[in-house]
C-alpha positions as CSV (number, residue, x, y, z in Angstrom):
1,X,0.2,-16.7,-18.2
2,X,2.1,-19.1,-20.5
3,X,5.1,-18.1,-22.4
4,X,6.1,-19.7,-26.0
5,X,9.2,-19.3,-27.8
6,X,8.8,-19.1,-31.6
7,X,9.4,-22.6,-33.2
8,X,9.2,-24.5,-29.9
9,X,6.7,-26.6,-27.9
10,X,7.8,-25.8,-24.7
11,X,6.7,-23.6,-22.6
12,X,7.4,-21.6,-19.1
13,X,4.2,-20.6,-16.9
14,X,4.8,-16.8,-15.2
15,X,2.8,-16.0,-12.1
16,X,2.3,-11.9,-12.2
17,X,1.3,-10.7,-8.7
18,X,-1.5,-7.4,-9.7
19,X,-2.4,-5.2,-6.3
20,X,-4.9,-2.8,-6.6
21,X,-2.2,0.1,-6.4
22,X,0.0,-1.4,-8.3
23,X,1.3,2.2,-10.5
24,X,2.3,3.7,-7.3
25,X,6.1,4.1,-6.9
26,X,7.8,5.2,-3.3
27,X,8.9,8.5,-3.2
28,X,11.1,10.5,-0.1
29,X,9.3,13.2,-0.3
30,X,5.3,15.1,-0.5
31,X,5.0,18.0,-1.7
32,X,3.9,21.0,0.9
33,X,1.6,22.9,-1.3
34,X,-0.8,19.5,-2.2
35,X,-4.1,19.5,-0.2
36,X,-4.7,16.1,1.2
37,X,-8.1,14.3,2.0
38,X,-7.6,12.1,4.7
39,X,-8.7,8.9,5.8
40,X,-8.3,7.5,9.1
41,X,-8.4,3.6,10.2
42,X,-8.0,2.4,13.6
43,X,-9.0,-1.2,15.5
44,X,-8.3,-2.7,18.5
45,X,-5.7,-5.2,18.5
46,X,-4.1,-4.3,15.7
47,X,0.0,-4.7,15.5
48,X,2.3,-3.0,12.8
49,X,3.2,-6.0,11.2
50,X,-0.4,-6.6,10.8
51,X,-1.4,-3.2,9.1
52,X,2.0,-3.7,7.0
53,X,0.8,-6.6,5.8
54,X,-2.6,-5.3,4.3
55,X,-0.9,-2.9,2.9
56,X,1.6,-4.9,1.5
57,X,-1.8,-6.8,-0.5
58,X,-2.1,-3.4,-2.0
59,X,0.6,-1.5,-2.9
60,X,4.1,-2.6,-4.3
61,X,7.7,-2.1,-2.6
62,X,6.1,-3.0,1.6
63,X,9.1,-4.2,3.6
64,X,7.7,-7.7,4.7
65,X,10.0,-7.3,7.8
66,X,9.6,-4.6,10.3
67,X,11.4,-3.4,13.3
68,X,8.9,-4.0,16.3
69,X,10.4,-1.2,18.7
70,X,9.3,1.3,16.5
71,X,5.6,2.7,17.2
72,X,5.3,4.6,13.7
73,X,6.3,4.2,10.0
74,X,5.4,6.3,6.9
75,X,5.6,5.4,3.6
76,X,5.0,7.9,0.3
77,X,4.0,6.7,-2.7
78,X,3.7,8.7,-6.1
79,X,1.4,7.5,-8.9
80,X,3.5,6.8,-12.2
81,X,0.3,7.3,-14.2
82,X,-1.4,10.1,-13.2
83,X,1.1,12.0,-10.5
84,X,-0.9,11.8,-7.6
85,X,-0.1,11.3,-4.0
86,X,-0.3,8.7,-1.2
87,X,1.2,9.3,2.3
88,X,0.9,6.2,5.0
89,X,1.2,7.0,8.7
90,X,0.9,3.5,10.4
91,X,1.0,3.6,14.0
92,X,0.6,1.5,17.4
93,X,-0.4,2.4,20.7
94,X,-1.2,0.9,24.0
95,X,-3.6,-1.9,22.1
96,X,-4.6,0.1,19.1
97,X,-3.4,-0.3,15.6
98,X,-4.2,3.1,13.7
99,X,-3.3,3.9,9.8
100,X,-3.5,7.5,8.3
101,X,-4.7,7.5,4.6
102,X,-3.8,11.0,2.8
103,X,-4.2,11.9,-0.9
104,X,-4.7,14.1,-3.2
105,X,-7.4,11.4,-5.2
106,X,-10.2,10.1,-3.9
107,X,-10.0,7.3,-6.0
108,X,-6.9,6.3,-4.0
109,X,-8.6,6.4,-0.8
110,X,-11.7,4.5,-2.0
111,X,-9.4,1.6,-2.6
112,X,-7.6,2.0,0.3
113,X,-11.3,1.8,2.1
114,X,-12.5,-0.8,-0.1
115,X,-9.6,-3.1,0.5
116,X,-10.0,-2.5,4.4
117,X,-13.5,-3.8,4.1
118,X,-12.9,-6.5,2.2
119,X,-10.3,-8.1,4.3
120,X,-12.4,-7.7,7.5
């Protein structure tokens, strides 16, 4: 995108990163009385800091540096449009990466599974 000021012929060029999820804000806490659909990922070989970074192609706000001794991380994300949820469970054990999708729209999930496919 390419930004004039009035009157003048120069010009600055803005790169704007856009991720799929990109209306989703983190939150501290998920409501108890939401029911979740869940979607469950899991492959061999798989570290943290790789499943961090997918998600971080995805939605805004992932750390790009994570504490390796830890097994487990959970994000929660609230959508500032519509209000809807997004937990994260990202684990590692043994030689497994695994990532726990829950949310209240299905939409969410679909992207979530979509994205997954696409960078496989």
């Amino acid at each position: 995108m390419l930004v004039f000021a009035r009157g003048s012929t120069a010009c600055q060029s803005l790169e704007v990163p856009l991720k799929p999820l990109n209306l989703h804000q983190k939150v501290h806490e998920l409501s108890e009385d939401l029911i979740l659909s869940t979607l469950t990922i899991t492959a061999a070989n798989l570290t943290i800091s790789d499943l961090m970074e997918w998600v971080s192609n995805i939605l805004p706000d992932v750390p790009s540096i994570v504490d390796q001794a830890k097994s487990s991380i959970k994000f929660i994300y609230k959508s500032s449009f519509l209000g809807s949820y997004l937990s994260l469970n990202i684990s590692h054990t043994d030689a497994q990466g695994e990532i726990i999708i829950q949310s209240d729209n299905y939409s969410v999930l679909t992207i979530m599974k979509v994205s997954q496919v696409c960078e496989s």
